[in-house]
C-alpha positions as CSV (number, residue, x, y, z in Angstrom):
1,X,-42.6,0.3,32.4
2,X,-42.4,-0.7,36.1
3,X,-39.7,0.6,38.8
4,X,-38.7,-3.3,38.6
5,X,-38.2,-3.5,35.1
6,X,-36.6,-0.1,35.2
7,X,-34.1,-0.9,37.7
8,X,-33.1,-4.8,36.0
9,X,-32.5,-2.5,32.4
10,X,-30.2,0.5,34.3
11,X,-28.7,-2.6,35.8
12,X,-27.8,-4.4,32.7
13,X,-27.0,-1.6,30.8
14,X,-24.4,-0.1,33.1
15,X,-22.5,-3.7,34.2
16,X,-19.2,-3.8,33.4
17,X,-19.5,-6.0,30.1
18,X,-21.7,-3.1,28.3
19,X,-19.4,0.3,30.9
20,X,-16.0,-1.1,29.8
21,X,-15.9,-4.4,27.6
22,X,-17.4,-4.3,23.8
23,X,-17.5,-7.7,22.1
24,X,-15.4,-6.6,19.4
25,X,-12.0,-4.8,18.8
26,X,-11.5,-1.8,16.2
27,X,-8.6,-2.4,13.8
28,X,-7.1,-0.4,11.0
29,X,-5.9,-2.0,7.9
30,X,-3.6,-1.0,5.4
31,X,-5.5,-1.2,2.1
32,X,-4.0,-3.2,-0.9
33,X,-2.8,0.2,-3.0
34,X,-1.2,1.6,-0.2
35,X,0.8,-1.6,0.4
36,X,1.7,-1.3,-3.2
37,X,3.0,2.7,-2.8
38,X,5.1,1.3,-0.2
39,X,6.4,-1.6,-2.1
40,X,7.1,0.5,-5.2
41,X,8.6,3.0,-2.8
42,X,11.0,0.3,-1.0
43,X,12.6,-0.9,-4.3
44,X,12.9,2.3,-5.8
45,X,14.8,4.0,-2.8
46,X,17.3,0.8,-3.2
47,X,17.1,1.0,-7.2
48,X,18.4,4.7,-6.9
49,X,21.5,3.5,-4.7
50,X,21.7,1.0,-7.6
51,X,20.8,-1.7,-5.5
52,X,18.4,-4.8,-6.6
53,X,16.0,-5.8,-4.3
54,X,12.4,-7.8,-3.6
55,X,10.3,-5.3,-1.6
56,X,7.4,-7.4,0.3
57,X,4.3,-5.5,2.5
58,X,2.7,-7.3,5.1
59,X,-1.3,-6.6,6.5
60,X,-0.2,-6.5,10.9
61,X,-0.9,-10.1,11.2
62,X,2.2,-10.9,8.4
63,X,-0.5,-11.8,5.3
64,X,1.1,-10.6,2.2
65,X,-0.8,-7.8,0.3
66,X,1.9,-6.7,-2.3
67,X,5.1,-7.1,-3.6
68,X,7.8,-5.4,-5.7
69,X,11.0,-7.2,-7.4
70,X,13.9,-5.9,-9.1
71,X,14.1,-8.3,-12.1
72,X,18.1,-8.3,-11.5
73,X,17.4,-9.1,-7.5
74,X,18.6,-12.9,-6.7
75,X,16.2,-15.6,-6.5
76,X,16.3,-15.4,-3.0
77,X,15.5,-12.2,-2.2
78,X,11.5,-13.0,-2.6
79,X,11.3,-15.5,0.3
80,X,13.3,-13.4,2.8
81,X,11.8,-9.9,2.1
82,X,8.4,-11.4,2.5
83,X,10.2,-13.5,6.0
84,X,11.3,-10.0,6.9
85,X,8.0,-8.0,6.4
86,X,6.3,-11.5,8.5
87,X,8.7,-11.3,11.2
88,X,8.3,-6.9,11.8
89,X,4.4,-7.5,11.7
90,X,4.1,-10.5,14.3
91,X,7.0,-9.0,16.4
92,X,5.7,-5.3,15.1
93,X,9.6,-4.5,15.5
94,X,12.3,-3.8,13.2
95,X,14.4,-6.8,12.6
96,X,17.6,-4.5,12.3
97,X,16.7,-4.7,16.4
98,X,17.8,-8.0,16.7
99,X,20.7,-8.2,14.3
100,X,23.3,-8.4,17.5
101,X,20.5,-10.1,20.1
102,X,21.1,-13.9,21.3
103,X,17.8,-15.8,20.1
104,X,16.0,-19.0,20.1
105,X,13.9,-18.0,17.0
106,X,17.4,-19.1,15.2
107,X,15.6,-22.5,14.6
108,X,12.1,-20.9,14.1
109,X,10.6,-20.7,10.6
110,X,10.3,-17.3,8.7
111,X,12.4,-15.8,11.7
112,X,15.1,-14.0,10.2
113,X,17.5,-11.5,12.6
114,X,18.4,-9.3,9.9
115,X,17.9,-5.6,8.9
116,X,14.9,-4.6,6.4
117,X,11.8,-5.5,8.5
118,X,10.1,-2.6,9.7
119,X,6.7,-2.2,11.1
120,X,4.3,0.0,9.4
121,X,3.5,2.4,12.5
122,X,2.2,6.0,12.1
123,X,0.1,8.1,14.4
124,X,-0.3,5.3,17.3
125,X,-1.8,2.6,15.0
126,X,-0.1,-0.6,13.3
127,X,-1.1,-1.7,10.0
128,X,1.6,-3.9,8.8
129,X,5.1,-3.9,7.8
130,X,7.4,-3.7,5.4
131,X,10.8,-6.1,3.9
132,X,13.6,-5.5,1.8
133,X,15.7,-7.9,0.8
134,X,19.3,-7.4,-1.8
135,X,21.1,-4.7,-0.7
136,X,24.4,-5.4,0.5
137,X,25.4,-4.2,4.0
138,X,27.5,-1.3,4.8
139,X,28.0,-1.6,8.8
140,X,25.1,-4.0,10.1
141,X,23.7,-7.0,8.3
142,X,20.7,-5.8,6.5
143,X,21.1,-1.3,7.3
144,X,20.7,-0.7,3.7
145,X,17.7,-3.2,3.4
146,X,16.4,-0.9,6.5
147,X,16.9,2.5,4.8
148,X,15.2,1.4,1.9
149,X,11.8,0.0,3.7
150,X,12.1,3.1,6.0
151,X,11.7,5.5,2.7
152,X,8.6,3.3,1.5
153,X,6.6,4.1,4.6
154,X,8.0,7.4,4.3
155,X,6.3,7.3,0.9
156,X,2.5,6.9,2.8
157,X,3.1,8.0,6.1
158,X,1.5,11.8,5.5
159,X,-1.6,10.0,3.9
160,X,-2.2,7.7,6.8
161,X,-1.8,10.7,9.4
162,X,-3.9,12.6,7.8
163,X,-6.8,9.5,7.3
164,X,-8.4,10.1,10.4
């Protein structure tokens, strides 16, 4: 190979697209029977407080990959546990956060500023999130709803740690 050639490759290879930049991002994913762990764990945390909730787990972009209901849970608890779970992944915060905040996402669909969205967080990396929905409130709308998705990640958090 030439000292031209040579130089125009160690030139290439080193710019700041190939040094710094790849063309793609990594991303970790929670896998389908995880999600359904943490669902199963959600509703049965509430179930033991004899509480009847929908749990619903969310992939990080607020897809739905599983869901758990209480056959005794209202009607209504499927459409704002999944709302809940979409609303912690986009915002990848808990909704019990913005229970007492002033908001415009008041009119926004699937926006609910309740408790029992909580991302699904451990070790640095986001891979989804979690909603209850059906337990009544003890001090803030939605802190039993909270407790309950808390103790379904609770339920995978050692596996995911331990993954890498």
């Amino acid at each position: 190979m030439s000292l031209r050639k040579s130089l125009v490759l160690s030139a290439f290879l080193c710019s700041p697209v190939f040094a710094e930049d790849t063309p793609y991002v990594n991303t970790r994913l929670l896998s389908s029977d995880l999600a359904v762990q943490v669902a199963e764990a959600a509703e049965k945390a509430c179930r033991n407080k004899g509480y009847q909730v929908s749990a619903a787990v969310t992939d990080r972009y607020g897809n739905l990959l599983a869901f758990k209901r209480n056959p005794l849970s209202g009607v209504h608890t499927v459409d704002v546990a999944q709302d809940k779970a979409y609303m912690a992944a986009t915002f990848q915060a808990s909704t019990i956060d913005w229970v007492d905040r002033p908001s415009l996402l008041n009119a926004r669909h699937r926006m609910l500023r309740v408790g029992g969205g909580v991302p699904i967080r451990v070790g640095g990396h986001m891979y989804g999130a979690v909603g209850v929905s059906g337990a009544p409130a003890d001090t803030k709308q939605g802190d039993n709803d909270d407790a309950c998705a808390r103790a379904g990640i609770d339920a995978i958090k050692e596996t995911l740690e331990f993954a890498d």
